[in-house]
N, C-alpha and C positions, 0 to 999 in steps of 0.2 A: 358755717364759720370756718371749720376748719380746709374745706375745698378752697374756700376765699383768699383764704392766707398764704395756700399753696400756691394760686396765681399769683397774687401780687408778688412774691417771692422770686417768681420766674425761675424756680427750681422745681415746678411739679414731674416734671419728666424721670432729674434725679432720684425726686425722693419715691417717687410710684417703682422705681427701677430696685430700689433699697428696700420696697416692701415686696417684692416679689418673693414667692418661697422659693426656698433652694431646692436643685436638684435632687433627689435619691443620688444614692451613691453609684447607682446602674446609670445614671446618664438623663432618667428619665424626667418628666417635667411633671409637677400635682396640680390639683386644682387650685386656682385662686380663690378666697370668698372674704368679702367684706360684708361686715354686718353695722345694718344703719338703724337707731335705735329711736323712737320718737314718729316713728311714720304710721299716719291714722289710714284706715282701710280704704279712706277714699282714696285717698292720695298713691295707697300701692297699686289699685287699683287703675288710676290714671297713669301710672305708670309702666303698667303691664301693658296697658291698649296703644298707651304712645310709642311703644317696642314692637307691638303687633303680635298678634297668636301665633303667625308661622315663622317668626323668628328660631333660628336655630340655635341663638345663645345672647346674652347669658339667660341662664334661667335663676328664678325669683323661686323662694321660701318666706313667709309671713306668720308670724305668731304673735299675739299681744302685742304690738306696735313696734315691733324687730322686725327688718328685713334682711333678708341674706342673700346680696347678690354673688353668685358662683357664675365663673367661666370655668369650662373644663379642656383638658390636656387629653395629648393624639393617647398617653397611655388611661386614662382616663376613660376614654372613646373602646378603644379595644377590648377591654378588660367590660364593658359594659354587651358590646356585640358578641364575646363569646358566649357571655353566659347569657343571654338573650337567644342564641341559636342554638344552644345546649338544651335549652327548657322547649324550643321547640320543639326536637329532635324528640326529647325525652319523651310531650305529650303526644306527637305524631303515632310515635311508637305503641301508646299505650290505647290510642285512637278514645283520646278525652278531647273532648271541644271545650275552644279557648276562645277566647275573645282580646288577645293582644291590645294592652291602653297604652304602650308606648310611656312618654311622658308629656298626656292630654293633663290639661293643669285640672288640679282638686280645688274647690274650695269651700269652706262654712261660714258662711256670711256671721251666725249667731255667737258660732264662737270662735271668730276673728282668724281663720288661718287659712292657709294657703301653700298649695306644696306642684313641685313638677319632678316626679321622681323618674331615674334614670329609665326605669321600665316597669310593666305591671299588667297584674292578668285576671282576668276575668275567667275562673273556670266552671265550663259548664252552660254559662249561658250570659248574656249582657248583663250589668251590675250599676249602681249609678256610682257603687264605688270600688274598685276591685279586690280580689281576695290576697292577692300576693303583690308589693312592692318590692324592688331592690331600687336600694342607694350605693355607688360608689365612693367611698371615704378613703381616698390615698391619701389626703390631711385630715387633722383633726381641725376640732373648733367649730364655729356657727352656732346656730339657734338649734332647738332639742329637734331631731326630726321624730321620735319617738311620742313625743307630746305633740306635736301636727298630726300622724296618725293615729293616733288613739282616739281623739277628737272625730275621724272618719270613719270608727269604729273597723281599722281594716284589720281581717283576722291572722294577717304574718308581713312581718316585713323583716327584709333580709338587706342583710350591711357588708358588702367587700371592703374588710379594712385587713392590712399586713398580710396579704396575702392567702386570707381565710374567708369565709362566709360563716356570718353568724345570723343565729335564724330568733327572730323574737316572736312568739305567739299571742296572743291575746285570750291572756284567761278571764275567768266568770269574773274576777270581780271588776272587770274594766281594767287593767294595767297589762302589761307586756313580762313577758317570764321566759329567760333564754329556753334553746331545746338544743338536742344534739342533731336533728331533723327535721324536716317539713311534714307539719299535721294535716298541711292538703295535701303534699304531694310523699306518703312516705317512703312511697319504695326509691324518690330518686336518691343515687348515692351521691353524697355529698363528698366525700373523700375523691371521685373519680372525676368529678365539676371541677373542683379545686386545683387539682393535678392537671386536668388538661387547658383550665385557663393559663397556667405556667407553660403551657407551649405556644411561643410566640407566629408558628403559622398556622394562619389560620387554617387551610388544609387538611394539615396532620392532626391540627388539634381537634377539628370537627371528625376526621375520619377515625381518630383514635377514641373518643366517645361514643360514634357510633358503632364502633364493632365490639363497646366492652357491653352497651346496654343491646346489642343481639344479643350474644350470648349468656346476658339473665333473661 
């Protein structure tokens, strides 16, 4: 209804331009996400396939008949590849076998949801669902991604929002419980990830993590 309205109107271009978020004050662009509310699992479904798997964007979140489509932004992108080759780095180092899931889409048919998280890992050995998620959050709002995993029983997912990484773990009783660390991974330091995602090249930023975790 409301799509419809916007063409006949013949201002959809304006008003899609007026709902765009605003820049950061650094320049930088966030992600976009609209959330459509009434869409039954087939139908996301059919719409995942009519986009195709190896599409690059946007990507789809499904919960209770909410969908959240997200495009994301070049800062968006970065902030997602450092800590991506951070945690590389990190388990190279530690010489833990990983199983890198990228964001191969999740889903639970039974209990309605579906998620394609920025990155995620399998440690140890292949998993059908991995132990560690990260999401980028440079906006707020959408559907809970917190209650999409939990649903996948995954045992941490971690949130780049304002400039921090917050880490949720999944205790006994089924819910999520912040931590000041990763219960799989605890020795990585979290203070020195942080700090060197805030260095914009990539280079220094990678060589600068990898000479502090030599030296532990």
């Amino acid at each position: 209804m409301v799509a419809s309205a916007m063409s006949q109107s013949g201002k959809a271009p304006a008003f899609a331009e007026l709902l765009r978020p605003d820049r950061f004050e650094d320049g930088t662009e966030p992600e976009e996400r609209v959330v459509h509310c009434g869409i039954s699992w087939e139908r996301y479904l059919a719409l995942d396939k009519a986009l195709g798997d190896d599409r690059s964007g946007p990507r789809f979140y499904y919960l209770d008949g909410e969908l959240e489509i997200m495009t994301t932004s070049n800062e968006h992108e970065r902030v997602k590849k450092w800590i991506g080759d951070f945690v590389a780095d990190y388990l190279m180092g530690l010489e833990v076998e990983v199983m890198p899931r990228g964001q191969a889409t999740m889903r639970v048919v039974l209990k309605q949801a579906g998620a394609e998280p920025d990155e995620s890992w399998c440690i140890g050995e292949e998993k059908e669902f991995p132990d560690i998620v990260l999401e980028i959050a440079l906006t707020s709002g959408g559907i809970k991604k917190l209650e999409i995993y939990r649903r996948f029983k995954v045992p941490e997912v971690w949130f780049w929002r304002h400039g921090k990484i917050e880490i949720f773990v999944l205790g006994k009783s089924g819910n999520y419980q912040t931590a000041s660390k990763s219960r799989i991974l605890p020795r990585l330091d979290i203070a020195l990830l942080q700090r060197c995602v805030g260095i914009q090249s990539w280079r220094q930023a990678r060589e600068t993590f990898r000479a502090a975790i030599t030296k532990n």
